[in-house]
Biopython code that builds the backbone (N, CA, C, O; Angstrom):
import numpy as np
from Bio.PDB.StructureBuilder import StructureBuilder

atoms = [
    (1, "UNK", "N", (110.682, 87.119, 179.924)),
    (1, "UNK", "CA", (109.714, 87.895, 179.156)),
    (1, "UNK", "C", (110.055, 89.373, 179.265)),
    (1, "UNK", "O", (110.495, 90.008, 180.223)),
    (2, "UNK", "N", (109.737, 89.753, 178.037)),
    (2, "UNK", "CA", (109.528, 91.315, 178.049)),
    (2, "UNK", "C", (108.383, 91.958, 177.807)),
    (2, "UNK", "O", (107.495, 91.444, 177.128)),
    (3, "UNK", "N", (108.247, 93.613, 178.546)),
    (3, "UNK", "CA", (107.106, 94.428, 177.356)),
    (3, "UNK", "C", (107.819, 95.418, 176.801)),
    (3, "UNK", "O", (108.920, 95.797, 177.203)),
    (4, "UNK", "N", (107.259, 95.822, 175.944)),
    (4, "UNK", "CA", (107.367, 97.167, 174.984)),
    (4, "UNK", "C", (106.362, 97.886, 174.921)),
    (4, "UNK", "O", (105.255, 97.576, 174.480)),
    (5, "UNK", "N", (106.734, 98.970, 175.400)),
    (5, "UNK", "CA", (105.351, 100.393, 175.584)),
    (5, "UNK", "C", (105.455, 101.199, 174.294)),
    (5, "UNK", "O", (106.453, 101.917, 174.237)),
    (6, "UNK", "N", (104.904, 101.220, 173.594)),
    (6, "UNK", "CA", (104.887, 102.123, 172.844)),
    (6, "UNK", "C", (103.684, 103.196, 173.093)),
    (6, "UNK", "O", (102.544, 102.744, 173.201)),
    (7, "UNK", "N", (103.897, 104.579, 173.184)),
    (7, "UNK", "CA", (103.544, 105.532, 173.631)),
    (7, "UNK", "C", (102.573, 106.353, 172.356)),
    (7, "UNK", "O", (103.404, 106.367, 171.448)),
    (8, "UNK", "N", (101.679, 106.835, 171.950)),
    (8, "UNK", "CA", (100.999, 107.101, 170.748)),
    (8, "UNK", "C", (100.050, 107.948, 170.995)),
    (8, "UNK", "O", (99.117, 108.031, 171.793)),
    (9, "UNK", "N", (100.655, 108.809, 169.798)),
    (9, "UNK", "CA", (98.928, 110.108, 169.569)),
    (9, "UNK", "C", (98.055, 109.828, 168.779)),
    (9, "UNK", "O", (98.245, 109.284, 167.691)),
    (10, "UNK", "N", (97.037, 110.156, 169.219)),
    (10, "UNK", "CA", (96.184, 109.092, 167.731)),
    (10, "UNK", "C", (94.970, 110.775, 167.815)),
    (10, "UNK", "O", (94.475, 111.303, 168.810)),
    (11, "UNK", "N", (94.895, 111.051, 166.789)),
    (11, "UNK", "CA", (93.421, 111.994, 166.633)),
    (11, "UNK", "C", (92.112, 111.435, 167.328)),
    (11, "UNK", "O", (91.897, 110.243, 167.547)),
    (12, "UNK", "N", (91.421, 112.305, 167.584)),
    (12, "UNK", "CA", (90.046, 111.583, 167.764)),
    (12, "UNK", "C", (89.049, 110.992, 166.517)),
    (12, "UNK", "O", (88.236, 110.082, 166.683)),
    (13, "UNK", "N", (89.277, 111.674, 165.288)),
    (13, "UNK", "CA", (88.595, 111.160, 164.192)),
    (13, "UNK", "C", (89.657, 110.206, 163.516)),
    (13, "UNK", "O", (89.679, 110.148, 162.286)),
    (14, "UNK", "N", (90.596, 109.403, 164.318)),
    (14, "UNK", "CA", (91.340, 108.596, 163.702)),
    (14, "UNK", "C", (91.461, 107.329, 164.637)),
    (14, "UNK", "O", (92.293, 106.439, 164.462)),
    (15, "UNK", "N", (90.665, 107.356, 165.502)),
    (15, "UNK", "CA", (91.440, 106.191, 166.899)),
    (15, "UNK", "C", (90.131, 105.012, 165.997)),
    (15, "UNK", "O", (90.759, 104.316, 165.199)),
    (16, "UNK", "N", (89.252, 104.819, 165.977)),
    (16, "UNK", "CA", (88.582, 103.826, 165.354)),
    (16, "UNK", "C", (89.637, 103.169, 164.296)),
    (16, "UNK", "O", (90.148, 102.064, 164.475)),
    (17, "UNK", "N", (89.878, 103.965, 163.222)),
    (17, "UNK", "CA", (90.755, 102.869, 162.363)),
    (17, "UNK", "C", (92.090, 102.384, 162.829)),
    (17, "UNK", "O", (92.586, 101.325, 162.444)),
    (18, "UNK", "N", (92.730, 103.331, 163.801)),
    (18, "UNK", "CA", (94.042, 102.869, 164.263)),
    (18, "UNK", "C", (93.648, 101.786, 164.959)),
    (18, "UNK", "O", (94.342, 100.793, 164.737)),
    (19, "UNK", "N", (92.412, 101.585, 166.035)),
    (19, "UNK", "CA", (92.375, 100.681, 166.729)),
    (19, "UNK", "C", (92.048, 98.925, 165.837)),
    (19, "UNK", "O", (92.496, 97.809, 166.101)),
    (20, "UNK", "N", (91.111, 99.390, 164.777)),
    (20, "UNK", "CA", (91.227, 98.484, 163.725)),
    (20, "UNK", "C", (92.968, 97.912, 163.124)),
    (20, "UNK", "O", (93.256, 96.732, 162.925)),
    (21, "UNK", "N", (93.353, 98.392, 163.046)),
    (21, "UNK", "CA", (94.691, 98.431, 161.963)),
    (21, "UNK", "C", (95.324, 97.977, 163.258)),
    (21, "UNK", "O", (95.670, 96.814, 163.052)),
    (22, "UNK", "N", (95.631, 98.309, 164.435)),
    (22, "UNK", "CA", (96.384, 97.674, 165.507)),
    (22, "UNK", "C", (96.050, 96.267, 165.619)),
    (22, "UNK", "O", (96.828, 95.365, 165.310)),
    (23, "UNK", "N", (94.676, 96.070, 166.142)),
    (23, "UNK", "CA", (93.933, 94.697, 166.149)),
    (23, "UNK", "C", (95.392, 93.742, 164.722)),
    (23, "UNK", "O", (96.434, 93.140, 164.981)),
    (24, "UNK", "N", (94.967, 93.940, 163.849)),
    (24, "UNK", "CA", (95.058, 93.124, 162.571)),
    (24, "UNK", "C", (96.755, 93.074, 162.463)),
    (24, "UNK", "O", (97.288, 91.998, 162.190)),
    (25, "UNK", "N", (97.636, 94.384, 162.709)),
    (25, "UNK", "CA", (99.050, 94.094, 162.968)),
    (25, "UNK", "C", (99.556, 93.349, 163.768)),
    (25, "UNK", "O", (100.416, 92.492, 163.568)),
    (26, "UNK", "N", (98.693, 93.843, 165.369)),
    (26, "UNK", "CA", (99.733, 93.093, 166.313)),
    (26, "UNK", "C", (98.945, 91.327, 166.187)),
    (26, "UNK", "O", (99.378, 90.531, 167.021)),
    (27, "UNK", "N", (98.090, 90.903, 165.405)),
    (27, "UNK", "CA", (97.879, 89.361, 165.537)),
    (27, "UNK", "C", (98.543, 89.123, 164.313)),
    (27, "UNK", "O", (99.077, 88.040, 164.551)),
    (28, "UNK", "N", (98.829, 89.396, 163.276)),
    (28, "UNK", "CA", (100.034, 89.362, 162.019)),
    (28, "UNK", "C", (100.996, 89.119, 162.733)),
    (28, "UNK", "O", (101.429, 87.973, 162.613)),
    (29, "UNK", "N", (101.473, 89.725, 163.395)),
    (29, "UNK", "CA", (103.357, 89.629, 164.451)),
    (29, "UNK", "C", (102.732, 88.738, 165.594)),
    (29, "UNK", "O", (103.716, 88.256, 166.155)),
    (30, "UNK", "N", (101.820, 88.365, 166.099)),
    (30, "UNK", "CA", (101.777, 87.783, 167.336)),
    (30, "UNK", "C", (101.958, 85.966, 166.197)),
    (30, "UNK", "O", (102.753, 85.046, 166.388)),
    (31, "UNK", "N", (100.760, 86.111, 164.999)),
    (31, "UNK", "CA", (101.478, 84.707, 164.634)),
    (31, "UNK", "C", (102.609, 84.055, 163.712)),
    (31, "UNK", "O", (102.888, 82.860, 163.614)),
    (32, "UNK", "N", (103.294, 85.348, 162.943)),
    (32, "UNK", "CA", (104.538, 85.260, 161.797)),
    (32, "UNK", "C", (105.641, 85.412, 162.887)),
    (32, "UNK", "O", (106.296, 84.369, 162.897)),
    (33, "UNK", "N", (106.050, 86.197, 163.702)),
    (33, "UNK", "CA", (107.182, 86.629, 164.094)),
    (33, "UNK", "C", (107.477, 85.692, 165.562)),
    (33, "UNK", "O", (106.594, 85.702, 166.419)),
    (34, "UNK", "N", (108.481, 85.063, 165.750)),
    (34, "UNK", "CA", (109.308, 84.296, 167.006)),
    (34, "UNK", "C", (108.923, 85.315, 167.797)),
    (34, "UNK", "O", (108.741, 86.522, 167.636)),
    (35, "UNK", "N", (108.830, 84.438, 168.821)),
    (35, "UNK", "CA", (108.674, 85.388, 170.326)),
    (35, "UNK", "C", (107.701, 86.295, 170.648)),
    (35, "UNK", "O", (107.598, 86.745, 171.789)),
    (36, "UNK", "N", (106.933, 86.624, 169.687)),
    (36, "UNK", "CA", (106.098, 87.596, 169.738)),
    (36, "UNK", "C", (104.692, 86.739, 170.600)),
    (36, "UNK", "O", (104.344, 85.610, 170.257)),
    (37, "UNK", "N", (104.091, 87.422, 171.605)),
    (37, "UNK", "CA", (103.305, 86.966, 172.353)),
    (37, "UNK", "C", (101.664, 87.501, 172.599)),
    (37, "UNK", "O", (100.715, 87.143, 173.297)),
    (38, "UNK", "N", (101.913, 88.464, 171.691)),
    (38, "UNK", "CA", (100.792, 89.505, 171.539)),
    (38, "UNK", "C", (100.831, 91.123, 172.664)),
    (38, "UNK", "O", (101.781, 91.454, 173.373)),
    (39, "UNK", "N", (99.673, 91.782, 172.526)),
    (39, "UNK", "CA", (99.674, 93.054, 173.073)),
    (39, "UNK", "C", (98.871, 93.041, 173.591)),
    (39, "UNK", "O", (98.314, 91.959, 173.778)),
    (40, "UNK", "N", (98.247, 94.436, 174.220)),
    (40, "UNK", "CA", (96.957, 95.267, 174.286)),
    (40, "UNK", "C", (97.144, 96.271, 174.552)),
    (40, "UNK", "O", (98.232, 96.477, 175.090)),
    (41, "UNK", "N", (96.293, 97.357, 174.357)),
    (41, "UNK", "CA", (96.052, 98.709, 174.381)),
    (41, "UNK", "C", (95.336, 99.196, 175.638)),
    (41, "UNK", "O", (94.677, 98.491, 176.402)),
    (42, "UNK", "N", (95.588, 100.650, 175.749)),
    (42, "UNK", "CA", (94.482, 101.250, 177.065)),
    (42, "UNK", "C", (94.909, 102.580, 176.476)),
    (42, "UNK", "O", (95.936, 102.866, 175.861)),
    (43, "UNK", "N", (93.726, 103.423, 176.862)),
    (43, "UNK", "CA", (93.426, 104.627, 176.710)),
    (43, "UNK", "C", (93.264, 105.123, 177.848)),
    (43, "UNK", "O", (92.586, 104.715, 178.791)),
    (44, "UNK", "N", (94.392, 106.702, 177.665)),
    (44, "UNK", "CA", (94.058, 107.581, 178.417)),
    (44, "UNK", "C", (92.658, 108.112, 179.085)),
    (44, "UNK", "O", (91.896, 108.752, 178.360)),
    (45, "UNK", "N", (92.321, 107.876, 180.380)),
    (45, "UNK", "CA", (90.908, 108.328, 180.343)),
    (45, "UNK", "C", (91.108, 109.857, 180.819)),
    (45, "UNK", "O", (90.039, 110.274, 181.263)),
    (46, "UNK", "N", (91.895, 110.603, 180.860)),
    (46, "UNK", "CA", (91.938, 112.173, 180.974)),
    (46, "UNK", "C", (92.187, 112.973, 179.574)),
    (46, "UNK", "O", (91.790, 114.035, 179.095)),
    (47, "UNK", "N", (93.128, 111.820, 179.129)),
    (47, "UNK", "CA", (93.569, 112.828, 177.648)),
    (47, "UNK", "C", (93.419, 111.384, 176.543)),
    (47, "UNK", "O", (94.144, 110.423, 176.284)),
    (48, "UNK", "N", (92.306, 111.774, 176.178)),
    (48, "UNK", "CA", (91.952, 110.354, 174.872)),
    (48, "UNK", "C", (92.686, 110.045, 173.829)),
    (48, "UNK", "O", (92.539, 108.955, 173.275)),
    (49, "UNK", "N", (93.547, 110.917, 173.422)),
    (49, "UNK", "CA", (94.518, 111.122, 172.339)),
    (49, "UNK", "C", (95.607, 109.860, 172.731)),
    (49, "UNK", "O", (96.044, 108.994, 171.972)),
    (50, "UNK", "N", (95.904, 110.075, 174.267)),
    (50, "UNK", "CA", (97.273, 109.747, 174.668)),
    (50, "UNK", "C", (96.669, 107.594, 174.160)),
    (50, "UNK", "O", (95.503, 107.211, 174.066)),
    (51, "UNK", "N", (97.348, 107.127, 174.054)),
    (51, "UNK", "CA", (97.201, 105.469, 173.687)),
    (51, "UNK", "C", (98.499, 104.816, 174.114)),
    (51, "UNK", "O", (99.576, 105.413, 174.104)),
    (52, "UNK", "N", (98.347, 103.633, 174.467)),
    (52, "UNK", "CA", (99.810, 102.393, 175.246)),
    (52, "UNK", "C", (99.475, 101.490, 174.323)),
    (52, "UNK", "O", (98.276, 101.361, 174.077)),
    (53, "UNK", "N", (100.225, 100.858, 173.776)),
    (53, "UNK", "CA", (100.321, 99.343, 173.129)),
    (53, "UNK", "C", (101.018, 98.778, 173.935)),
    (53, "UNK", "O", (102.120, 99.308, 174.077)),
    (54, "UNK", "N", (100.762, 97.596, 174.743)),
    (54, "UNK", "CA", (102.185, 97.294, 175.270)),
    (54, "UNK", "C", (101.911, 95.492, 174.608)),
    (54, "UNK", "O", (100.912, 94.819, 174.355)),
    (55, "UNK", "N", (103.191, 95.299, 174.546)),
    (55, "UNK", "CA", (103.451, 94.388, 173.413)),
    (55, "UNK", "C", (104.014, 93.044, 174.602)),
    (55, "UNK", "O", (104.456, 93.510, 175.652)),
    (56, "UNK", "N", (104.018, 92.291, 174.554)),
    (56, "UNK", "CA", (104.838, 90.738, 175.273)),
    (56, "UNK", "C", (105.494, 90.053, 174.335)),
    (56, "UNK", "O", (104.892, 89.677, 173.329)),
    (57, "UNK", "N", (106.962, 89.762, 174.540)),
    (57, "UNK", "CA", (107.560, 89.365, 174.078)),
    (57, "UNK", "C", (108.837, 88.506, 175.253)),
    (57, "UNK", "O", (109.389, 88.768, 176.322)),
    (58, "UNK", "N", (108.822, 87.304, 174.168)),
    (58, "UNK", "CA", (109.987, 86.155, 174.721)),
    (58, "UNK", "C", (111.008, 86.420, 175.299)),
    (58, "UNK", "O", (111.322, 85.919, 176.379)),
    (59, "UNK", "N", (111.876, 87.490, 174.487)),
    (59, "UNK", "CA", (113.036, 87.654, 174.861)),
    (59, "UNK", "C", (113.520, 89.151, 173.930)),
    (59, "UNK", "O", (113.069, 89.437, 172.821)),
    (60, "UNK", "N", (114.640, 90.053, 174.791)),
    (60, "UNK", "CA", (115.092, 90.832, 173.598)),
    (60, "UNK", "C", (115.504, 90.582, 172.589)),
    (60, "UNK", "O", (115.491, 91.558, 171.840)),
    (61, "UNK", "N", (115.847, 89.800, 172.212)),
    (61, "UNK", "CA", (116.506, 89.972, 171.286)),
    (61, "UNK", "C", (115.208, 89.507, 170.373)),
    (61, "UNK", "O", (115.105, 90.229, 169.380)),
    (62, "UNK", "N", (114.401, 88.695, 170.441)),
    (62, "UNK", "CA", (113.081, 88.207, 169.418)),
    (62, "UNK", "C", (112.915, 89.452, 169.322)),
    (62, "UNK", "O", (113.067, 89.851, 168.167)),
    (63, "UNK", "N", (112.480, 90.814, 170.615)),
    (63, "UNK", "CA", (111.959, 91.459, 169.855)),
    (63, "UNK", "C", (113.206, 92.708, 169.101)),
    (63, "UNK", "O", (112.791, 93.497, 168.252)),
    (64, "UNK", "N", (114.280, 92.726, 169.416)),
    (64, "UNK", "CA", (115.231, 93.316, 168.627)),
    (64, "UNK", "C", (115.529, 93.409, 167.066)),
    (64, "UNK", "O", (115.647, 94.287, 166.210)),
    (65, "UNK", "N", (115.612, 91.411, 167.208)),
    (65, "UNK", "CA", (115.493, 91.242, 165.174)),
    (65, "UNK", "C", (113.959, 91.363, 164.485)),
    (65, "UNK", "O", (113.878, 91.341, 163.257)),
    (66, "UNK", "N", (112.743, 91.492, 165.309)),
    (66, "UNK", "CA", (111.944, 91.912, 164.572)),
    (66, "UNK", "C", (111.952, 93.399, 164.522)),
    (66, "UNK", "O", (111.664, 93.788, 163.390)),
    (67, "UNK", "N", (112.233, 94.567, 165.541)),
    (67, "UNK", "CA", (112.341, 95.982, 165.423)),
    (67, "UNK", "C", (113.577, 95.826, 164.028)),
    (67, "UNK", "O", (113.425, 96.238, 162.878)),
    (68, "UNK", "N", (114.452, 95.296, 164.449)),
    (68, "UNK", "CA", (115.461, 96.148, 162.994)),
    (68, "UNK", "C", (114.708, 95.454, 161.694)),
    (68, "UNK", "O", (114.622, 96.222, 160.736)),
    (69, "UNK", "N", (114.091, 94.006, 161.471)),
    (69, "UNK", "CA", (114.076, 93.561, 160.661)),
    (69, "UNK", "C", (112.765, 93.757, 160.025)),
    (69, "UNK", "O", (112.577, 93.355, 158.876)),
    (70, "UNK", "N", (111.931, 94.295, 160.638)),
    (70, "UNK", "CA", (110.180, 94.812, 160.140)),
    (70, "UNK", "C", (109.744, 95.957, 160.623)),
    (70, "UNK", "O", (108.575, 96.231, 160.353)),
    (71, "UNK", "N", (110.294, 96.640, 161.204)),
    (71, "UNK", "CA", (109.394, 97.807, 161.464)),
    (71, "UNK", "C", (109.280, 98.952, 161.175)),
    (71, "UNK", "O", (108.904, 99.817, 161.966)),
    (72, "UNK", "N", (109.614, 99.162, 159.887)),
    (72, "UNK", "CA", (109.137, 99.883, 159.063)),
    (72, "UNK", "C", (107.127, 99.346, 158.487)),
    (72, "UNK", "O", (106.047, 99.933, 158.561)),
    (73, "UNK", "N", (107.599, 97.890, 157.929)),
    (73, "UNK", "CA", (106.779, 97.752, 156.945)),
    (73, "UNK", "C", (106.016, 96.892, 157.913)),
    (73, "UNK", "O", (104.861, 96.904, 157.486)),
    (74, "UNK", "N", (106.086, 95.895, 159.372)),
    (74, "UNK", "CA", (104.741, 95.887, 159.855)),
    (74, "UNK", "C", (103.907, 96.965, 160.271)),
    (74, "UNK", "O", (102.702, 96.901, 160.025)),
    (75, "UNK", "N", (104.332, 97.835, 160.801)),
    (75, "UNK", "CA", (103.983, 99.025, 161.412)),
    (75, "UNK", "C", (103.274, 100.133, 160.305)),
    (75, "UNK", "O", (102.531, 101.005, 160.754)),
    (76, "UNK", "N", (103.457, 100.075, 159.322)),
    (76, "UNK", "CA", (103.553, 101.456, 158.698)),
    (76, "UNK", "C", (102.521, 102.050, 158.931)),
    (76, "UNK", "O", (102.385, 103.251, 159.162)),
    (77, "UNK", "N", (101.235, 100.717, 158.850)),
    (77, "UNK", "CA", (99.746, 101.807, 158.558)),
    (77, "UNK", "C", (99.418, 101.859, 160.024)),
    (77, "UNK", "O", (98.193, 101.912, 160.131)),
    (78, "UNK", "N", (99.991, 101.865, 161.162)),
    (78, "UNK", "CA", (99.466, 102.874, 161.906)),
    (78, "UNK", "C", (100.534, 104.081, 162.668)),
    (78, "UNK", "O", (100.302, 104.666, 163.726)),
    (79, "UNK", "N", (101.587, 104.221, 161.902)),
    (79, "UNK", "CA", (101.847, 105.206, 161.883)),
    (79, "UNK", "C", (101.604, 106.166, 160.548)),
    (79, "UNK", "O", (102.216, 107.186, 160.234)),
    (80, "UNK", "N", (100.690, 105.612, 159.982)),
    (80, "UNK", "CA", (100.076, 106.756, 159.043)),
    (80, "UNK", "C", (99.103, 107.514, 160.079)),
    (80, "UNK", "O", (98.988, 108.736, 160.174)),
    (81, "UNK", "N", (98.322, 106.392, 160.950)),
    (81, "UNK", "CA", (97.098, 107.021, 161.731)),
    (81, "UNK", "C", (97.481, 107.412, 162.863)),
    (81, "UNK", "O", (96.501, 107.792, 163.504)),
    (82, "UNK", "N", (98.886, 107.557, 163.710)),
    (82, "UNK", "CA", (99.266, 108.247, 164.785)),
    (82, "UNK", "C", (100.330, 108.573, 164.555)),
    (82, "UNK", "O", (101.046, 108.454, 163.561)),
    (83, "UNK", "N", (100.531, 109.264, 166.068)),
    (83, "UNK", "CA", (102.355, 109.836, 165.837)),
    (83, "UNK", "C", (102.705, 108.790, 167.330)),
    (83, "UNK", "O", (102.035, 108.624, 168.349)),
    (84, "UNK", "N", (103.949, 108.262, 166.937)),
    (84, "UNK", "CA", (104.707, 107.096, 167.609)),
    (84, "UNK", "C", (105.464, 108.378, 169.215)),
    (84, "UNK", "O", (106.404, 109.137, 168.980)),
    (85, "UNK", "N", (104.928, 108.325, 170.360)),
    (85, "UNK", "CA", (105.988, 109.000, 171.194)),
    (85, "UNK", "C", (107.331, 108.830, 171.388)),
    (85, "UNK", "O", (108.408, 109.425, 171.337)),
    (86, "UNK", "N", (106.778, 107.674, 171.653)),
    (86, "UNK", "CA", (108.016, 106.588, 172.434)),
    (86, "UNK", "C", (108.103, 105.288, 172.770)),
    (86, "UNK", "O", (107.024, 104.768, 173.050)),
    (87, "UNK", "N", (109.106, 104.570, 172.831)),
    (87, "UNK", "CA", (109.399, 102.867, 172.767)),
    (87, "UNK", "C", (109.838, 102.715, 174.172)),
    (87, "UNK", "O", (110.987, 103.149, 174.247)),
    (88, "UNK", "N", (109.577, 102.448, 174.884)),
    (88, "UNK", "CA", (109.868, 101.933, 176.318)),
    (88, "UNK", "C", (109.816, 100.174, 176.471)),
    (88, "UNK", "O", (108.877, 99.412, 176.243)),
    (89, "UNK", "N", (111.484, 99.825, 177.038)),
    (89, "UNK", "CA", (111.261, 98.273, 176.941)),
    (89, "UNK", "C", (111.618, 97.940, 178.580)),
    (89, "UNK", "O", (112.663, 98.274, 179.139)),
    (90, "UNK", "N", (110.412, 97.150, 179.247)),
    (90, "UNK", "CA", (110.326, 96.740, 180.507)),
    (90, "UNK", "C", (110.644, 95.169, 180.535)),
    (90, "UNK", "O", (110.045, 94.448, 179.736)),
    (91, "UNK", "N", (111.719, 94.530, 181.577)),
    (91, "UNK", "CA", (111.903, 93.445, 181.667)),
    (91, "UNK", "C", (110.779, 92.951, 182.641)),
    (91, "UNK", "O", (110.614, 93.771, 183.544)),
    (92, "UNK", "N", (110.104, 92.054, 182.718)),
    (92, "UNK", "CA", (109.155, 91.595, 183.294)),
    (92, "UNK", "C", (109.635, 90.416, 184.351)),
    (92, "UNK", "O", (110.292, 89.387, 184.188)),
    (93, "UNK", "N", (108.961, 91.078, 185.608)),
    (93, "UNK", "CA", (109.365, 90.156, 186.750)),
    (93, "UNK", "C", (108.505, 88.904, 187.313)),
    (93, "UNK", "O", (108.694, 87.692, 187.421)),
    (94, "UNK", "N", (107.398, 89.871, 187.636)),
    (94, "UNK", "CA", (106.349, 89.009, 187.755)),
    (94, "UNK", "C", (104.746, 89.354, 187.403)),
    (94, "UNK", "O", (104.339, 90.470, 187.726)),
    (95, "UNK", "N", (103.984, 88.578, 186.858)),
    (95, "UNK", "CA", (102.724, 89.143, 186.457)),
    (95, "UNK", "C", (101.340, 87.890, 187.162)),
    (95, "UNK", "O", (100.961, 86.725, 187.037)),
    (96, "UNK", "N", (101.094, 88.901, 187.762)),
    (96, "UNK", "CA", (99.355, 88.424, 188.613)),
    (96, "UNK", "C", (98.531, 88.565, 187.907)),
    (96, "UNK", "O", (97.509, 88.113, 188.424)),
    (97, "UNK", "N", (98.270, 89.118, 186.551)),
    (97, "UNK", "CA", (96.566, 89.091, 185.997)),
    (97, "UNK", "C", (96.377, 87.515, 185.386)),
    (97, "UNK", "O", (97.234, 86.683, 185.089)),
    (98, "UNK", "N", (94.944, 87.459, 185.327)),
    (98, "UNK", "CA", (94.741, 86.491, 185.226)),
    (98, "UNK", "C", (93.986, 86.703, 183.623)),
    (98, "UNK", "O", (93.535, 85.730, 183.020)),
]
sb = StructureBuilder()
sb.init_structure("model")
sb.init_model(0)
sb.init_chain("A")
sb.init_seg("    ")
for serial, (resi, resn, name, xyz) in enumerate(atoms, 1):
    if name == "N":
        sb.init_residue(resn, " ", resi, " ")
    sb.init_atom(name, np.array(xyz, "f"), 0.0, 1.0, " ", f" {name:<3s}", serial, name[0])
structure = sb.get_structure()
């Protein structure tokens, strides 16, 4: 397994619909796209702007041919509503939440 951090500015009069529009993308890719395992989000509680998606995925490369092969056009509408920082991809060792 992998995650993917994606790092995000979101306005304050914009995080309601991004958080809408996230909801509805990442379960679009969690049930069309291989490997895709779903996400979740957390908010900065010092700086509210700052936002994490972190994404679970099968394997790199599932999520490789979906980055080159959709992400423009799954993604688009919420990078209308934020600015994208950064893509951080963590190999996953072991996970305790329940």
């Amino acid at each position: 397994m992998i995650r993917i951090i994606y790092n995000w500015k979101v306005a304050p009069e914009k995080k309601d619909r991004f958080v809408q529009t996230w909801k509805s993308t990442t379960n679009r890719i969690h049930e069309e796209v291989t490997g895709a395992r779903g996400s979740f989000m957390l908010q900065n509680e010092g700086n509210p702007e700052q936002i994490k998606t972190i994404a679970r995925w099968d394997t790199l490369s599932d999520w490789e041919k979906f980055w080159q092969d959709s992400k423009t056009s799954q993604m688009q509408s919420m990078h209308e509503l934020g600015e994208r920082i950064s893509v951080e991809i963590f190999r996953e060792i072991d996970d305790f939440t329940k």
